[in-house]
GULUM-866231 format. One record per residue: residue in one letter; z negated, y, x of N, C-alpha, C in turn. Coordinates in pm, whole numbers, padded with zeros to 5 digits, always signed. Atoms other than C-alpha are relative to their C-alpha. Example, Ala and Ser with C-alpha at 12.3 -4.5 7.8 and 13.67 -1.06 7.14 Angstrom:
% GULUM-866231
A+00000-00119+00089-00780-00450+01230+00000+00120+00090/S+00006-00119-00082-00714-00106+01367-00073+00109-00077/
% end
This chain:
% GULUM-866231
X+00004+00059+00133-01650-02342+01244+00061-00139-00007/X-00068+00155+00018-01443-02680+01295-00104-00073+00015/X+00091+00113-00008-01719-02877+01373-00126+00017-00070/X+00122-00025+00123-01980-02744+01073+00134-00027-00135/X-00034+00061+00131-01921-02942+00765+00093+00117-00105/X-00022-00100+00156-01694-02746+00488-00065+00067-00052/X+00078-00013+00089-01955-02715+00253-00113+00093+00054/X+00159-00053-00088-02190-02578+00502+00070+00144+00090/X-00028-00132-00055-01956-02289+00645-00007+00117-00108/X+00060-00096+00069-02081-01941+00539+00117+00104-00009/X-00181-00069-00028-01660-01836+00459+00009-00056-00160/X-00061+00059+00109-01517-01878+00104+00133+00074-00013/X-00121-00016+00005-01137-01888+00046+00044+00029-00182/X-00077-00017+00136-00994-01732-00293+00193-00009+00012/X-00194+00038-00027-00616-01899-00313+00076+00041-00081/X-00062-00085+00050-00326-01759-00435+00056-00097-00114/X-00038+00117+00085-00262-02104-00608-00119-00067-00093/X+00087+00018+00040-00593-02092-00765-00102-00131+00069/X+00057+00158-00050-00685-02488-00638-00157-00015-00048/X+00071+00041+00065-00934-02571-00911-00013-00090-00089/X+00002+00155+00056-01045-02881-01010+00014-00051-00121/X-00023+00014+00144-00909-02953-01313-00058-00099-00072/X+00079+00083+00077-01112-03242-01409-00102+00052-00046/X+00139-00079+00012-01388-03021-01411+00006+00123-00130/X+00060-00093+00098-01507-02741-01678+00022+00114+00110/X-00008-00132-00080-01482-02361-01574-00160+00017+00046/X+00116-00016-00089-01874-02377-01507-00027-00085+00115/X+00015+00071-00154-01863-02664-01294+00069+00046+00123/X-00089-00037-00151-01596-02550-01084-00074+00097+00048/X+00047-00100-00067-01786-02206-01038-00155-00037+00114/X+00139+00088-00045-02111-02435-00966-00021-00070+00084/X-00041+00109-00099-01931-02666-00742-00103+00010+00111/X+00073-00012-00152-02073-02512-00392-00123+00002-00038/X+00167+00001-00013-02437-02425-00486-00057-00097-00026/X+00098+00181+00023-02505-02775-00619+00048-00088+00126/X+00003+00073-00163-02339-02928-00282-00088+00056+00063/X+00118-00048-00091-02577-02703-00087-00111-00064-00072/X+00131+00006+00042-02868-02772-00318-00041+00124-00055/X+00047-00119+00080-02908-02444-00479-00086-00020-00121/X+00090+00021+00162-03170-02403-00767+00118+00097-00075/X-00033-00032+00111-03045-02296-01058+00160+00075-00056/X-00215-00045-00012-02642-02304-01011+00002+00033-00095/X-00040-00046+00130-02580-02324-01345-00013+00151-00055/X+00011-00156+00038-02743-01956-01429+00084+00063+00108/X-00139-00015-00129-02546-01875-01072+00114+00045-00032/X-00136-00021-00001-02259-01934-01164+00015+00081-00166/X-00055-00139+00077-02265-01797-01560-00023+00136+00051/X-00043-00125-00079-02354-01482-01370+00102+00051+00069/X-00149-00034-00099-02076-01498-01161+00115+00004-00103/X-00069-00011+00071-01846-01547-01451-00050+00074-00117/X+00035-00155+00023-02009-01235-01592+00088+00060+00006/X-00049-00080-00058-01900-01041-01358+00202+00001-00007/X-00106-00014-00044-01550-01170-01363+00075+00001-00178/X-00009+00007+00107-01555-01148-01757+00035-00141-00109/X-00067+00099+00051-01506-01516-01868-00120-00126-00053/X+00093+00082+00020-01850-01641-01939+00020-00087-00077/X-00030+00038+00110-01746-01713-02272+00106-00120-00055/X-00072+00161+00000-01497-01998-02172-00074-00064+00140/X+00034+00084-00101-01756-02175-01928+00022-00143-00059/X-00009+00133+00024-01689-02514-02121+00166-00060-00021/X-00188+00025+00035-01281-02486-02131-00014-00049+00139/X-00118+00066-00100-01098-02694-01834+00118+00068+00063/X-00133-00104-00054-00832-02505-01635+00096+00038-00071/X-00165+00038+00063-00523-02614-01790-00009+00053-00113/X+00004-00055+00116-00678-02471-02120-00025+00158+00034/X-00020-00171+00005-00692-02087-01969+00162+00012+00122/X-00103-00077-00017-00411-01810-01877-00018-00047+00146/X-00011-00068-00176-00283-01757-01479-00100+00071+00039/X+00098-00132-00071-00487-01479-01466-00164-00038-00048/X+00125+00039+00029-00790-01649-01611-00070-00095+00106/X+00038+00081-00070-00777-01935-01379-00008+00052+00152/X+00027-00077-00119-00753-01672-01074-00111+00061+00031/X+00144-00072+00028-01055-01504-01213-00118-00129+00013/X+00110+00124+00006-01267-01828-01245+00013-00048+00174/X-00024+00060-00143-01121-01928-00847-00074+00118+00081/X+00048-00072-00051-01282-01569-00769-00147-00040-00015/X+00102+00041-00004-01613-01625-00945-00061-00124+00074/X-00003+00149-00064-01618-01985-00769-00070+00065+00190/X+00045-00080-00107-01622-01762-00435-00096+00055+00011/X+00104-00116-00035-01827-01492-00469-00131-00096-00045/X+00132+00046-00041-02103-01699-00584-00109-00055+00009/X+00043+00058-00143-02171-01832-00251-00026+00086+00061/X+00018-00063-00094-02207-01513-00123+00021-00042+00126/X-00064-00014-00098-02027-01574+00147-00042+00121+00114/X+00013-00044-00108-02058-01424+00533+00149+00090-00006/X-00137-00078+00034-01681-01358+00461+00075-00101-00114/X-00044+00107+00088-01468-01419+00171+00150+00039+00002/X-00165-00005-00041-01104-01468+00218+00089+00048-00148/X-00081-00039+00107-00824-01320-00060+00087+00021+00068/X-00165-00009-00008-00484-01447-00055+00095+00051-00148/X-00081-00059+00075-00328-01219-00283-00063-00043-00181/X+00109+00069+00154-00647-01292-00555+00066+00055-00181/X-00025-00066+00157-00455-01064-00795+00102+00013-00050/X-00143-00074+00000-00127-01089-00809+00031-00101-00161/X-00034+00072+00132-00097-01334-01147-00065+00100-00130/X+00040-00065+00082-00253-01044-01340+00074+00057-00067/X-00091-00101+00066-00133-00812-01571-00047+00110+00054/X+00050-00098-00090-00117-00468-01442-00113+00087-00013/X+00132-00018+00062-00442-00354-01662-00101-00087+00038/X+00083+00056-00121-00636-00614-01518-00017+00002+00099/X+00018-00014-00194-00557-00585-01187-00068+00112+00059/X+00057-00120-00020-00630-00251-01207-00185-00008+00002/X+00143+00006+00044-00993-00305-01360-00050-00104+00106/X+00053+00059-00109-01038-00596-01112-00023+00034+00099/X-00006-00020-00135-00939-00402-00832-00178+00065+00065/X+00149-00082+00009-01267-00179-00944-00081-00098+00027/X+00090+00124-00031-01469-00500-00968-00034-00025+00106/X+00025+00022-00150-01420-00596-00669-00055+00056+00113/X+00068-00123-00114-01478-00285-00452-00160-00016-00049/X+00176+00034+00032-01818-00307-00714-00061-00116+00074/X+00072+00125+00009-01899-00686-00653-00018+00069+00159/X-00003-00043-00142-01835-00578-00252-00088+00059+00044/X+00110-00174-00011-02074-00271-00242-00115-00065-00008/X+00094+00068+00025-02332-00464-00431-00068-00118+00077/X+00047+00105-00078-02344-00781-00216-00040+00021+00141/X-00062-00018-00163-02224-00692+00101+00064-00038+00079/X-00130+00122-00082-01948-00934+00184+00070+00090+00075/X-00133-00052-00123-01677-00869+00456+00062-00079-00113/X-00151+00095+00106-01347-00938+00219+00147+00033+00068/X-00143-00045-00085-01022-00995+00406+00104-00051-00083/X-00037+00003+00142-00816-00941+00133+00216-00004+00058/X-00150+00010-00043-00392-01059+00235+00067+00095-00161/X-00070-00028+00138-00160-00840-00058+00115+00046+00068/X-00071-00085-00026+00175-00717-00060+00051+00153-00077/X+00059-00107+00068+00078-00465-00290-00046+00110+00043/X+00050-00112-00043+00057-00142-00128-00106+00041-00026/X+00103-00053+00084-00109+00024-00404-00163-00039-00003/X+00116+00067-00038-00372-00235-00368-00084-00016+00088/X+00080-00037-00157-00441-00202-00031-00065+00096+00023/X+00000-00131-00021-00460+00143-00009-00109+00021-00097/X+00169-00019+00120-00714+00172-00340-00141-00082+00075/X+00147+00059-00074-00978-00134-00205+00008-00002+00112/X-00012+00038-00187-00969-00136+00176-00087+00113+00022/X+00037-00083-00071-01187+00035+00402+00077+00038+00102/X-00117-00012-00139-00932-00063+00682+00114-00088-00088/X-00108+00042+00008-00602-00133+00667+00070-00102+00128/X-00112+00020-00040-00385-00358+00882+00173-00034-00052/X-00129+00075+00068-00012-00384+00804+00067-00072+00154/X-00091+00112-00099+00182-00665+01014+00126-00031-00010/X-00065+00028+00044+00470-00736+01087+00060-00080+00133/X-00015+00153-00053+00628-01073+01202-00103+00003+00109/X+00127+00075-00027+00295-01147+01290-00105+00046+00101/X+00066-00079-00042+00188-00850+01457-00114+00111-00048/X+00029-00096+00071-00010-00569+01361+00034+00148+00053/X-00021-00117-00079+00144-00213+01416-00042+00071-00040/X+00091-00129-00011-00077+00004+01276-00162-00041-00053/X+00052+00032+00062-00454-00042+01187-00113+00136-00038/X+00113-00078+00029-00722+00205+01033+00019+00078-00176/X+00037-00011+00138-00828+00353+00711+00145+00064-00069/X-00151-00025+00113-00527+00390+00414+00012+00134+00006/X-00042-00130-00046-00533+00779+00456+00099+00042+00099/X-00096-00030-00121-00467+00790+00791+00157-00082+00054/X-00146+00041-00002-00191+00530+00774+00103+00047-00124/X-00064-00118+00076-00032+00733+00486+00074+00064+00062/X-00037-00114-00068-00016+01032+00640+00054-00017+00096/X-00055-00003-00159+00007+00954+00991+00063-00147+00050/X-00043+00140-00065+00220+00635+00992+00038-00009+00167/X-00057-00005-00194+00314+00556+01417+00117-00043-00022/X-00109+00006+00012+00604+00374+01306+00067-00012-00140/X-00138-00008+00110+00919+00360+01097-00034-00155-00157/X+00062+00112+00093+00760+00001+00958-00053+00075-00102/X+00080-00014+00070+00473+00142+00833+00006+00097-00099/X-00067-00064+00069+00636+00415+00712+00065+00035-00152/X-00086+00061+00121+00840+00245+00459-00083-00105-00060/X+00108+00096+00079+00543-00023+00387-00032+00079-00125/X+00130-00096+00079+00310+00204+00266+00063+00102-00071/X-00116-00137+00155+00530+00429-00046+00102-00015+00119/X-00096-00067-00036+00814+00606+00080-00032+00065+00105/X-00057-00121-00097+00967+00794+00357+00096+00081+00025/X-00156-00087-00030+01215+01078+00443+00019-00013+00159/X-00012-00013-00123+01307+00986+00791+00129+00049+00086/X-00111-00130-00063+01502+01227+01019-00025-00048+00164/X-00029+00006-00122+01661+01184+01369+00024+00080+00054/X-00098-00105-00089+01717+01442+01642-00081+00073+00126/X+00052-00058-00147+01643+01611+01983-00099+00150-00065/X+00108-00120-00022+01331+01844+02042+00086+00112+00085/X-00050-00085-00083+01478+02141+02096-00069+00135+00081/X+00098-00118-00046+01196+02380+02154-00158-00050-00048/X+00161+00017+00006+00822+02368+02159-00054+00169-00003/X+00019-00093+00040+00661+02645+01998-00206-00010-00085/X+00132+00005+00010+00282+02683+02000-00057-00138-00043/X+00016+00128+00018+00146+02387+01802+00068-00093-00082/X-00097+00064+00134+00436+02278+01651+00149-00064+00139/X-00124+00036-00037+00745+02103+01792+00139+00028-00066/X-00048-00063+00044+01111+02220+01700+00103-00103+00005/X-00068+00102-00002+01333+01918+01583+00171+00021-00050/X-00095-00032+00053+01722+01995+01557+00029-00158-00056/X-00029+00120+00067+01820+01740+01234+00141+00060-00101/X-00081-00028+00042+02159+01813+01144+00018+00184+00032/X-00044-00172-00011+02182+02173+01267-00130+00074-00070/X+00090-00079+00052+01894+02267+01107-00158+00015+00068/X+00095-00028-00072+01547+02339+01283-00082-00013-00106/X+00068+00024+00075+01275+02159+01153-00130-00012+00094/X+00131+00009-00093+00887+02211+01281-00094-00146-00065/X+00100+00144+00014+00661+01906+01323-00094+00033+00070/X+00153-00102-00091+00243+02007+01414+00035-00134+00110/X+00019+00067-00138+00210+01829+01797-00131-00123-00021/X+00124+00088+00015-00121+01694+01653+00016-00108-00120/X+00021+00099+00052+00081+01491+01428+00175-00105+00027/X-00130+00076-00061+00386+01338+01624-00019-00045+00135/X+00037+00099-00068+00360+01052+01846+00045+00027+00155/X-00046-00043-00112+00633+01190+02071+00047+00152+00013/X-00010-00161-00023+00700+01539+02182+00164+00038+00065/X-00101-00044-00091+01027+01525+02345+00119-00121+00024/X-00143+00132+00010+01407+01356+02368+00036-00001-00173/X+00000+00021+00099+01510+01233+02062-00077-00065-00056/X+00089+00044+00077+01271+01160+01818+00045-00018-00173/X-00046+00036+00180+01237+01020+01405-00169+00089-00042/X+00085-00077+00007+01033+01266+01229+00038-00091-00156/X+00028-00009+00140+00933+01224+00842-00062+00053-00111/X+00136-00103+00127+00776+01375+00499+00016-00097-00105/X+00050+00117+00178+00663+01155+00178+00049+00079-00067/X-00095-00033+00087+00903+01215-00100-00171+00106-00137/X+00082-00089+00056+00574+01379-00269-00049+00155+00053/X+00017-00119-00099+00559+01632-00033+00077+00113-00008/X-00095-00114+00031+00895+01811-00121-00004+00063-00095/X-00023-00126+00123+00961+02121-00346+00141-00029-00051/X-00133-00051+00039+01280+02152-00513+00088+00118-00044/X-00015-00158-00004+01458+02452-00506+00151-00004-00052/X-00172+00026+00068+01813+02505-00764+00044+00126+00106/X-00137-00085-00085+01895+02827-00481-00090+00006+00108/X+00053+00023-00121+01820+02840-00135-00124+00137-00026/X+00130-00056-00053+01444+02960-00041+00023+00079+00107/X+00007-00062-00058+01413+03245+00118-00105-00030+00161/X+00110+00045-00096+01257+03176+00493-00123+00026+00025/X+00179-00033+00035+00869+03178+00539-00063-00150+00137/X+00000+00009-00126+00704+03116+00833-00134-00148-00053/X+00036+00103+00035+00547+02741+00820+00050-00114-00105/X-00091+00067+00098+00773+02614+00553+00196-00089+00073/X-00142+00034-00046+01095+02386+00647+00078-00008-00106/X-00103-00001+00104+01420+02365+00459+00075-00067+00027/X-00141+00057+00015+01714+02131+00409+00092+00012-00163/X-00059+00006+00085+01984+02175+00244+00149+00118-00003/X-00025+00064+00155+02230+02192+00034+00012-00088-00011/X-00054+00101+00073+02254+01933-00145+00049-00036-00130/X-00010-00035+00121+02330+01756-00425-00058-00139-00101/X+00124+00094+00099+02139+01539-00660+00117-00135-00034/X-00100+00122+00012+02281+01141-00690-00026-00055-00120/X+00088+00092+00096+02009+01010-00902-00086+00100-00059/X+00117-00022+00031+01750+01071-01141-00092-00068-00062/X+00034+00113+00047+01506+00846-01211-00142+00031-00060/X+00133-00010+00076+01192+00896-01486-00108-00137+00028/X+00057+00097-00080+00919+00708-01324-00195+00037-00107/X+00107-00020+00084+00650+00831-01594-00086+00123+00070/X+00049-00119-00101+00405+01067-01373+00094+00080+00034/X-00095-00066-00095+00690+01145-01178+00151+00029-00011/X-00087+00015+00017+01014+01200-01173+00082-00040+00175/X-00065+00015-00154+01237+01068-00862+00133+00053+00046/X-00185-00095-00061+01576+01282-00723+00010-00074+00125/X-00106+00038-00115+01792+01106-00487+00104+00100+00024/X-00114-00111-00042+01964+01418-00305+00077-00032+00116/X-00057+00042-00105+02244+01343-00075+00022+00157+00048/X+00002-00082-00084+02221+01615+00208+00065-00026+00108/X-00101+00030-00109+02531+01640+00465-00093+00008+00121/X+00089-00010-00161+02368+01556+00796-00129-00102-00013/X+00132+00011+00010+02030+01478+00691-00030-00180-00048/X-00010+00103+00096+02167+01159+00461-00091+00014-00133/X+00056+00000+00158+01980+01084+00128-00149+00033-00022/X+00160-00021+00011+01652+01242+00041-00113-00036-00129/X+00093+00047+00172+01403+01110-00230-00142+00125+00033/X+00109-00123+00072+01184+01350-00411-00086-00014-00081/X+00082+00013+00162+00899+01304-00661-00040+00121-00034/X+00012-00169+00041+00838+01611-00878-00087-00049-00111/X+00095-00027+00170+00529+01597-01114+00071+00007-00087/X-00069-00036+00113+00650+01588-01446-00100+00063-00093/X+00051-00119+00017+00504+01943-01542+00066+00039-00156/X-00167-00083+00111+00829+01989-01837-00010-00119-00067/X-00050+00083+00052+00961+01768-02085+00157-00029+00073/X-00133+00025-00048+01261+01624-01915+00029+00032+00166/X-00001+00058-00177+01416+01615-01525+00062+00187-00026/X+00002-00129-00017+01419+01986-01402+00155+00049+00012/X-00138+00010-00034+01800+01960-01260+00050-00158-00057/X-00057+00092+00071+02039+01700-01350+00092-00071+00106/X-00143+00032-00103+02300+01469-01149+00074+00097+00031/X-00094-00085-00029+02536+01650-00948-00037+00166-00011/X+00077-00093-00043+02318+01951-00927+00019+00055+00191/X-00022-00051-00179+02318+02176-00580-00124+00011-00008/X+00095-00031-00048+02003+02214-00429-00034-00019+00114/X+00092+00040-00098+01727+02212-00166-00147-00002+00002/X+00147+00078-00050+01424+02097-00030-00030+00059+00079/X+00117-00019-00111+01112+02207+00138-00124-00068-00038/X+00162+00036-00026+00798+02139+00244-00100+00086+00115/X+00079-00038-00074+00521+02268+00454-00022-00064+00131/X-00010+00069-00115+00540+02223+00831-00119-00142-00023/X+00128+00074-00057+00174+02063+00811+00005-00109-00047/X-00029+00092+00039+00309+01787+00616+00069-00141+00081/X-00113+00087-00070+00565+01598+00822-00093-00087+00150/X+00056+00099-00049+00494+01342+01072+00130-00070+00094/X-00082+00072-00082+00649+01208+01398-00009-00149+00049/X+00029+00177-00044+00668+00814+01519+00017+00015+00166/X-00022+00050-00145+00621+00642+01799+00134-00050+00055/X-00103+00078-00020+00934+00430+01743+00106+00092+00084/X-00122-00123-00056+01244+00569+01968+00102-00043-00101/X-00146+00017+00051+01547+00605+01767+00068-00112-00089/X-00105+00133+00024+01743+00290+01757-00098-00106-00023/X+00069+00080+00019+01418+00084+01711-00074+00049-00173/X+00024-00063+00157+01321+00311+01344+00089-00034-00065/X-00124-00001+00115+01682+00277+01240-00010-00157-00031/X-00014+00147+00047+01645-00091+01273-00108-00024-00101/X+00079+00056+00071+01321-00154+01130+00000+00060-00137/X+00019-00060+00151+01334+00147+00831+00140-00087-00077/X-00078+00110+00128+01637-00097+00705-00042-00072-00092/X+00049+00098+00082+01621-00234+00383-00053+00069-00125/X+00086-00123+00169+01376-00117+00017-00087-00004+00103/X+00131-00094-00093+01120+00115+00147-00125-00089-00071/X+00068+00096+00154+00804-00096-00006-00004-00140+00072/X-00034+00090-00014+00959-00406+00087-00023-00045+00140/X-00010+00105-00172+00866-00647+00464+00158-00089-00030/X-00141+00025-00047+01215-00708+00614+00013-00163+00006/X-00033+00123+00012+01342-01060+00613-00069-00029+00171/X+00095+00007-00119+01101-01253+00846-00108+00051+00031/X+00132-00070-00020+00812-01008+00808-00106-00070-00063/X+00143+00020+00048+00456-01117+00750-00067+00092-00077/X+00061-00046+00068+00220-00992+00507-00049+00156+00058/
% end
């Protein structure tokens, strides 16, 4: 591509800084490329394109006279259409409100489906990723350590990064102490916790095992044992935090350290309260082992879970 004209490469860039010509009208700007190529009938072109992105209705306003999120939407329509070979998104949505973004996010996957663009879409927006993506990569300082569809990096993160990218994690340290059909047998604080073989990276030594804070039960008296089910605990509740859907428990568990919990909110109100005793389970088939050894999880899961570590890339 360096040596084919700008105008003439079959790539369009949506910026996170919008970079639209403010001398110009919101139809010209969308019109810009198809009248440099020579396109018939930009003009209908492009109000189509600002259709789709809902803003037909200010094609004669100037930048500076619409919202953040208007002038992000007009820098999209501008892109798409060119129908593009590929169309680049640096973080196309992040000046939205969270009702738009949402409805855009739909858009987009639509406009996508419909055309057929490749969209290599940069966010640090989990949520976002994980909803439009077919594939995922997450990177970090400028690598990529895990890549394939948002399910399987969910569920089956490889490391402690991705782990904590993508939502939450409960991550647990400790020697394999037994191997037991298709399950591995992880002592984490004295307690014997099974992890399936077909979903842990390593089988043996010390290993970091984990379960998504959606995954746990909460239990106000210890659970009686049951064969596929793990348990920690006691504990005792630090936090409670109303998260709307959900509710979130921060349980500090001797050994285990601090466990986060989301619990449907099934009730009016948080089931237990601060300073509560309890425990936690989950279902072996849940949990999930890394690749990382040890002392390379503890480093990287440092920090907000959510959050790329100081120095991390997108």
């Amino acid at each position: 591509m360096s040596h084919v004209k700008p105008h003439k490469r079959p790539v369009n860039t949506v910026f996170q800084s919008y970079a639209l010509f403010p001398h110009m009208t919101v139809l010209d700007n969308v019109a810009f490329g198809l009248k440099r190529r020579g396109v018939k009938d930009a003009e209908r072109l492009a109000h189509e394109a600002l259709g789709l992105v809902q803003l037909d209705h200010l094609s004669a306003r100037r930048p500076a006279q619409l919202s953040g999120g208007q002038q992000q939407r007009v820098a999209l329509a501008r892109a798409v259409v060119n129908r593009p070979a590929v169309l680049l998104l640096d973080e196309p949505l992040g000046a939205l409100d969270l009702k738009l973004r949402r409805e855009m996010q739909i858009e987009l996957k639509q406009i996508q489906n419909e055309v057929g663009l490749t969209f290599l879409h940069v966010t640090h927006d989990q949520e976002e990723a994980m909803t439009m993506a077919d594939t995922v990569a997450v990177m970090n300082k400028g690598r990529i350590e895990q890549l394939g569809a948002p399910e399987e990096l969910y569920e089956l993160p490889r490391t402690a990064f991705v782990a904590n990218f993508l939502g939450q994690s409960n991550l647990f340290t400790g020697p394999v102490v037994a191997s037991k059909g298709d399950t591995i047998i992880v002592d984490v604080a004295g307690t014997k916790v099974e992890v399936p073989k077909d979903r842990s990276q390593r089988h043996a030594g010390v290993v970091t095992i984990g379960v998504r804070p959606e995954k746990l039960l909460l239990h106000t008296s210890a659970p009686a044992p049951a064969s596929g089910v793990n348990v920690l605990g006691p504990g005792r509740i630090l936090d409670v935090s109303f998260t709307g859907v959900s509710t979130q428990y921060l349980i500090d568990i001797p050994g285990a350290g601090v466990v986060t919990l989301f619990a449907q909110n099934m009730v009016f109100g948080p089931v237990v309260h601060t300073g509560a005793e309890v425990w936690v389970s989950w279902h072996t088939g849940y949990g999930f082992g890394l690749a990382d050894a040890p002392e390379e999880s503890g480093e990287e899961s440092a920090g907000t879970p959510g959050e790329a570590p100081s120095g991390s890339d997108d």
